[in-house]
C-alpha positions in Angstrom: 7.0 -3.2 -14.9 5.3 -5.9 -12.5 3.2 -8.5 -13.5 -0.4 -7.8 -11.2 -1.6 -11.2 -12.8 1.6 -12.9 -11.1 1.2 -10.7 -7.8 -2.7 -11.8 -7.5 -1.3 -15.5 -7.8 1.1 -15.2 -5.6 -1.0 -13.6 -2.8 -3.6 -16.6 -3.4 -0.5 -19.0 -2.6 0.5 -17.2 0.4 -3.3 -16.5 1.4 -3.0 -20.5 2.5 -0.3 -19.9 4.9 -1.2 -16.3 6.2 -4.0 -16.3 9.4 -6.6 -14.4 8.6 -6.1 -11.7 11.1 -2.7 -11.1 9.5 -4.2 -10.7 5.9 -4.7 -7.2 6.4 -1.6 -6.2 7.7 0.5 -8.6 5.1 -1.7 -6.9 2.1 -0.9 -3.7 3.1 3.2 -4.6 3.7 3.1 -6.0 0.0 1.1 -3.6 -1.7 3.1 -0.6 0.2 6.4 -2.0 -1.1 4.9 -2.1 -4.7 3.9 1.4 -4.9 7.4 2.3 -3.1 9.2 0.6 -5.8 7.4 2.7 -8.4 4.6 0.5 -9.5 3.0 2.2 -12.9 -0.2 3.6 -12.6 -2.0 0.9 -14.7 -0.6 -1.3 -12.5 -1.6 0.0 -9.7 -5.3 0.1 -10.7 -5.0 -3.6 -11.5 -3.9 -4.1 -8.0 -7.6 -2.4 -7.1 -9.2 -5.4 -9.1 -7.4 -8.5 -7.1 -10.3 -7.9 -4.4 -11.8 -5.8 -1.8 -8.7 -5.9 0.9 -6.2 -5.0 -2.1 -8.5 -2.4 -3.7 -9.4 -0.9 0.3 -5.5 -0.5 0.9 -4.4 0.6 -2.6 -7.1 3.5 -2.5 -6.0 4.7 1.0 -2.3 4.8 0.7 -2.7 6.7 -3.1 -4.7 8.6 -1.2 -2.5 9.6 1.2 0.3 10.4 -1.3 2.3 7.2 -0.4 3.4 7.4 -4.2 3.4 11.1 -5.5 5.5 11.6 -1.7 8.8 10.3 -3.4 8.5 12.3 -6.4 9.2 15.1 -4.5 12.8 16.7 -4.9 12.5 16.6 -1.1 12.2 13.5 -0.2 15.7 12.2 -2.4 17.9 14.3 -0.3 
């Protein structure tokens, strides 16, 4: 299980160091890898609640199926 509180803070840290035309694009790597690695479904609504970017990406790639994809017995062959 992840920590969201220790995600949010690290994403504040690296918000410092990211331009702001990459934020987007480095939300979305991070928050991508998350769900990949199987974050839990609380989790992943907590991830909605770090702000607008997070909470804009996380709806559109559970929308898309980006987690319930690699439940499917097709996708581990």
């Amino acid at each position: 299980m992840i920590d969201v509180d220790t995600v949010e803070y690290c994403w504040n840290i690296l918000q410092q160091y990211i331009k702001k035309t990459d934020e987007p694009h480095a939300a979305e790597h991070l928050i991508v890898e998350l769900l990949d690695n199987g974050l839990a479904d609380e989790d992943i609504e907590q991830l909605r609640s770090i702000n607008s970017l997070f909470s804009s990406i996380v709806g559109d790639n559970v929308d898309l199926g980006v987690v319930d994809m690699y439940d499917n017995e097709e996708w581990e062959e």
